[in-house]
C-alpha positions as CSV (number, residue, x, y, z in Angstrom):
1,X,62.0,15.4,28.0
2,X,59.5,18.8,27.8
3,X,59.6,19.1,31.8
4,X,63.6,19.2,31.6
5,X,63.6,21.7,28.6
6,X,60.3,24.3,30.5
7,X,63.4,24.6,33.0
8,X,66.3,24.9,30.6
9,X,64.4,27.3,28.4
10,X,63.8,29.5,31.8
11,X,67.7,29.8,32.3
12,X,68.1,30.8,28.4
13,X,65.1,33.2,29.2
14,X,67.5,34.7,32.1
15,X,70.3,34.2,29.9
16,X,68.7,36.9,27.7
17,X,67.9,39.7,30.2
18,X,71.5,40.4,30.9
19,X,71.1,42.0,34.3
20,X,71.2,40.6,38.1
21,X,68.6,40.6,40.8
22,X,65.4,38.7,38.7
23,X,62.4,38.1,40.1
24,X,61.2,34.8,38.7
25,X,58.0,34.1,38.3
26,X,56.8,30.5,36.9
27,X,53.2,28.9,36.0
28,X,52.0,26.0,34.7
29,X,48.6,23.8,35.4
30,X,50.9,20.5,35.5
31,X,52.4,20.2,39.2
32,X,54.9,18.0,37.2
33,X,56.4,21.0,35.1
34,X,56.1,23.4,38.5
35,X,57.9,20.8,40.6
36,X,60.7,20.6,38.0
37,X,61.3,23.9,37.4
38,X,60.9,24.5,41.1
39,X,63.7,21.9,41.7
40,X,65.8,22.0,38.9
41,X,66.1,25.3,36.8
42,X,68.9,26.2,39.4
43,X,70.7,23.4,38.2
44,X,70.9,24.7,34.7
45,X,71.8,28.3,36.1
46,X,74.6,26.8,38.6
47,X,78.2,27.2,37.6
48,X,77.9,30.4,35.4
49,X,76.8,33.8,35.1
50,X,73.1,32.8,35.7
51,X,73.2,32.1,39.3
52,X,73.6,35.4,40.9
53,X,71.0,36.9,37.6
54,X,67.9,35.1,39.7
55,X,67.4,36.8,43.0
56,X,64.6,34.9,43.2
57,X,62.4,32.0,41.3
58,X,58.9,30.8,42.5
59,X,57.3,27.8,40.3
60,X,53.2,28.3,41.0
61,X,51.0,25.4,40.2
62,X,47.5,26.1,38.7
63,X,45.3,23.3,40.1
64,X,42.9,23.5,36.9
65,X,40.8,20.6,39.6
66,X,37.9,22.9,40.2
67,X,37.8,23.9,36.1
68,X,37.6,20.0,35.4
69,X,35.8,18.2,37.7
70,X,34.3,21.0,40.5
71,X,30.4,22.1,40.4
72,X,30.2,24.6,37.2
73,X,33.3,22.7,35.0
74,X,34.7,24.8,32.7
75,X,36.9,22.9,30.9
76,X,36.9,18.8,30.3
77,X,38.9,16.6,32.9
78,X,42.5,15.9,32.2
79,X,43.0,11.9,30.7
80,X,44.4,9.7,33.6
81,X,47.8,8.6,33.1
82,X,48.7,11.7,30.5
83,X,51.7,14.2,31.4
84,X,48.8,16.6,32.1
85,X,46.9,14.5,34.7
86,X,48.1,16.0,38.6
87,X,46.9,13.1,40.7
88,X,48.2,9.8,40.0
89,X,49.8,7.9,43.0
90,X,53.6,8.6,42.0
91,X,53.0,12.6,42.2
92,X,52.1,12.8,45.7
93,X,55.1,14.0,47.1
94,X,55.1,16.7,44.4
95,X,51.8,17.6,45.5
96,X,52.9,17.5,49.3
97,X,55.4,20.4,48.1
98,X,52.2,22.2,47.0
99,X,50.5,21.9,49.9
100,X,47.8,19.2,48.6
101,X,47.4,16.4,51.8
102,X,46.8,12.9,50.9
103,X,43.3,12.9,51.9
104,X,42.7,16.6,49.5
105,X,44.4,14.3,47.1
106,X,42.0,11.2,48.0
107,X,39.1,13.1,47.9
């Protein structure tokens, strides 16, 4: 699964630095791959040598909404029901961790 592996190539990423006390930094304009990495690249760190390396991780997610669909669009709309589509009714508690209410969402 890509989501899985943007989160297990972050802990070989850290892997690589060979020093503690990271600052983590992670974007992406699917709130899918954010969420995941925001909820899961600790797992793939836990239990070795990574887990004290990351001081900190932050996963941002790029709403690309105004770019697709807002008053001057700058890029075409993401397909409906592809990995790169941010709105569909099963995300919304992914969004809710964003910040996005359901009636932003519903808009």
């Amino acid at each position: 699964d890509a989501v899985v592996e943007k989160a297990a190539a972050l802990a070989h990423i850290v892997s690589a630095q060979k020093r503690a006390g990271l600052r983590v930094f992670f974007f992406d304009d699917s709130v899918v791959n954010s969420y995941v990495v925001a909820t899961s690249a600790a797992q793939h760190m836990a239990g070795g040598a990574l887990a004290p390396a990351v001081a900190e991780l932050t996963s941002y997610w790029w709403d690309s909404y105004a770019e697709e669909m807002g008053p001057g669009p700058t890029m075409g709309p993401s397909p409906l029901g592809t990995a790169d589509s941010n709105y569909p009714d099963h995300l919304r508690h992914m969004l809710r961790a964003y910040g996005v209410t359901a009636a932003e969402r519903d808009a």
